[in-house]
C-alpha positions as CSV (number, residue, x, y, z in Angstrom):
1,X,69.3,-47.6,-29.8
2,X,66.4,-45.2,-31.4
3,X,62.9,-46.1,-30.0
4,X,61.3,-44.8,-33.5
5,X,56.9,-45.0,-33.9
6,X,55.4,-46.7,-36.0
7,X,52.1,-44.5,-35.7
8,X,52.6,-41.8,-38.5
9,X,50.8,-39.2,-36.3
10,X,53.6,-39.3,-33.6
11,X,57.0,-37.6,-35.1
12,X,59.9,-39.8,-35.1
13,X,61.8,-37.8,-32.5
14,X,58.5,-37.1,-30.2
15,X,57.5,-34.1,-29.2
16,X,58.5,-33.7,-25.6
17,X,62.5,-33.7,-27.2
18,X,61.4,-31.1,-29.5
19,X,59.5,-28.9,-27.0
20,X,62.5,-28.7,-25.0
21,X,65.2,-28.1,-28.0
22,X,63.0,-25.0,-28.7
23,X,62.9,-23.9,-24.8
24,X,66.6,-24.3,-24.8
25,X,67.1,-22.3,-28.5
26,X,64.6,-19.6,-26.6
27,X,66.9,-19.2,-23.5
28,X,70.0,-19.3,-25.6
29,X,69.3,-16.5,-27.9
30,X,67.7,-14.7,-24.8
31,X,70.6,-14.7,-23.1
32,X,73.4,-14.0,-25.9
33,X,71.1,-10.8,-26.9
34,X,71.1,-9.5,-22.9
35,X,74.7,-10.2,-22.6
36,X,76.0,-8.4,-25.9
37,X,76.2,-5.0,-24.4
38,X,78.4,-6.9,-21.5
39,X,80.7,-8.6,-23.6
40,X,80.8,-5.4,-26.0
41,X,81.6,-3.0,-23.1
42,X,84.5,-5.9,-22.3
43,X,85.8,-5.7,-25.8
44,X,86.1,-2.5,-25.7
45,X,87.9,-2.0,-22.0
46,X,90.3,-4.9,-23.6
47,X,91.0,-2.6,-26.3
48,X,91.4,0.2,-24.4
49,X,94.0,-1.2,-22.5
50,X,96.0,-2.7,-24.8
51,X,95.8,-0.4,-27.6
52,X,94.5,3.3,-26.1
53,X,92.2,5.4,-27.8
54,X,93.9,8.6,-29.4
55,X,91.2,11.8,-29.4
56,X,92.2,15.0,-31.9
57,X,89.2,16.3,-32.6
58,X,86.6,15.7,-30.6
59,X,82.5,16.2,-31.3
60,X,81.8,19.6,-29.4
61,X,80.2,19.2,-26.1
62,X,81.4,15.8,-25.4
63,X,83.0,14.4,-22.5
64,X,86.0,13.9,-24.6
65,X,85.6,17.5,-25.8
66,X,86.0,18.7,-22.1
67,X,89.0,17.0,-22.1
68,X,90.4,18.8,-24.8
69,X,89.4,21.6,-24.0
70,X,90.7,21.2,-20.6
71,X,94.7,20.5,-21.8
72,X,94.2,23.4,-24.3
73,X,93.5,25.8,-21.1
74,X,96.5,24.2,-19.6
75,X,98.6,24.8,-22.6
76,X,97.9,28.5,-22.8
77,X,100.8,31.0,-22.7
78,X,98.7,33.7,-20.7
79,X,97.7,32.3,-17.4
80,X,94.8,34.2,-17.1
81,X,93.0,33.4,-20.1
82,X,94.2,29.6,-19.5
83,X,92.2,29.8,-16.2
84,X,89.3,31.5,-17.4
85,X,88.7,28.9,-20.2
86,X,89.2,26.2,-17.5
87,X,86.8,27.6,-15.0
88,X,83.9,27.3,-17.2
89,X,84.3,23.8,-18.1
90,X,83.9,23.0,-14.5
91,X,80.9,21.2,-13.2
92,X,78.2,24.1,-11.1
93,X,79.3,21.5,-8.1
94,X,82.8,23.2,-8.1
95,X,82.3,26.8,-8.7
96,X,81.6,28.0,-5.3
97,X,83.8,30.7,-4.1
98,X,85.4,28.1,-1.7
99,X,85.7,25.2,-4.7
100,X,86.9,27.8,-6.9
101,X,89.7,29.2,-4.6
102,X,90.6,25.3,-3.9
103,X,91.2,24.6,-8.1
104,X,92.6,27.9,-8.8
105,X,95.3,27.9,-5.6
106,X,96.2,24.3,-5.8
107,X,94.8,22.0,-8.6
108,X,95.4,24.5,-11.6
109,X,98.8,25.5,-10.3
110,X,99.8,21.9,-10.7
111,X,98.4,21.3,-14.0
112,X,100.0,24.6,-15.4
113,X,103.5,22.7,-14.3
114,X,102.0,19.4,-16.7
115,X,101.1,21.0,-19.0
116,X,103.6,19.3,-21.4
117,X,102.6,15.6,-20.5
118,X,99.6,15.1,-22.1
119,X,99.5,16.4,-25.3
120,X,101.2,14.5,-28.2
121,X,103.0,16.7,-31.6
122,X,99.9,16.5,-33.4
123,X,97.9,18.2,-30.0
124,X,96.0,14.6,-29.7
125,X,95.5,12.9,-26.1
126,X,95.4,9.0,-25.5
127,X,92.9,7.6,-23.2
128,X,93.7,4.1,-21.8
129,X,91.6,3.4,-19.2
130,X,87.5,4.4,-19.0
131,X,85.5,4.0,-16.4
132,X,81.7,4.5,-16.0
133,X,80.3,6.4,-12.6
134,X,77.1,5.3,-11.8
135,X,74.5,6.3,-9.7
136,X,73.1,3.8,-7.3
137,X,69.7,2.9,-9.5
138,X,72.6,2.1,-12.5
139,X,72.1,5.2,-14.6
140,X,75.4,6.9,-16.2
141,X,76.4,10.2,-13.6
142,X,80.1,10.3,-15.0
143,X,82.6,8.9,-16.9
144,X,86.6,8.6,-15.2
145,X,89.4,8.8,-17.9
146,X,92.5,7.5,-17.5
147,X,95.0,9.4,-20.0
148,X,98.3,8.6,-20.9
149,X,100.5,11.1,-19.5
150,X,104.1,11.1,-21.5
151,X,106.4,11.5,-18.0
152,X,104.5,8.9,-15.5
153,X,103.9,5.0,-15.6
154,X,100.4,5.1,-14.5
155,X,97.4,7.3,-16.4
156,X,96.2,10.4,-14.8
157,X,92.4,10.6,-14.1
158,X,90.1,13.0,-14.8
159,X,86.2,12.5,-14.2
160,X,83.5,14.6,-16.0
161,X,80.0,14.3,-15.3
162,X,76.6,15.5,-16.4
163,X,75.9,19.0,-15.0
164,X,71.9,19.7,-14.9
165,X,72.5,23.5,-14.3
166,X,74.8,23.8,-17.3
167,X,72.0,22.4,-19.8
168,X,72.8,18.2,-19.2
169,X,76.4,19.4,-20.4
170,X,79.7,17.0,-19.8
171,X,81.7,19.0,-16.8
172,X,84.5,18.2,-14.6
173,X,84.1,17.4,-11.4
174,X,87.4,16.2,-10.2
175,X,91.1,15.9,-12.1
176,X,94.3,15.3,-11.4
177,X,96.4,16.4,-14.7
């Protein structure tokens, strides 16, 4: 059953089992540790999904902030003002005169019209689907939300991104509220 020594100086177990118990500890921990930000970023999709995240009062200048900021414009009673607010919070990709005709013409006409879909009684959105944009070396460009729209099955995206000409700032890039 057990081969155990009968020299004192060689450990009951030997030392090539123990040697490879504490390679196999090292590579376990190692791996857990590098695969914690996976399995969070999973939890969190799961959660997500299932249970949405509801945004009222978002920090200032974040992505999430944009977003707000963006169904606010939507919301306004004066078209004008609505649109000015809007056009600032888009990225310095999209404010050429060409982009610029483009959002005001077609995309902000359309959101004016759903306005009402987004926005719950207490002026909160839900987001329930997230979606990182990243550039091909893997760094974080943009970040695709999915938000619960009150009058359609699926959620309606809306991608922000950094803008380097607008201070690293969150700013929209594409949306289709």
């Amino acid at each position: 059953m057990f081969a155990f020594s009968s020299n004192p100086a060689t450990p009951a177990w030997g030392a090539p089992w123990r040697r490879s118990l504490g390679i196999c500890v090292v590579v376990c921990v190692a791996l857990s540790a590098a695969g914690c930000d996976y399995v969070d970023e999973q939890v969190t999709k799961a959660r997500i999904k299932v249970l949405g995240i509801t945004v009222c009062e978002p920090a200032r200048e974040t992505a999430e902030w944009v977003l707000m900021k963006t169904l606010k414009a939507m919301q306004e009673k004066n078209d004008e003002k609505g649109w000015e607010s809007f056009q600032k919070l888009l990225h310095s990709q999209e404010r050429t005169v060409n982009s610029l005709r483009s959002w005001r013409q077609m995309t902000w006409r359309r959101m004016r019209k759903q306005k009402d879909h987004y926005l719950d009684e207490d002026g909160c959105y839900k987001i329930i689907q997230l979606r990182k944009l990243e550039s091909s070396r893997g760094t974080l460009q943009g970040l695709e939300f999915y938000v619960e729209s009150n009058k359609k099955e699926m959620g309606t995206p809306c991608s922000v991104y950094r803008d380097k000409d607008n201070k690293d700032r969150w700013r929209i890039k594409r949306c289709s509220f």
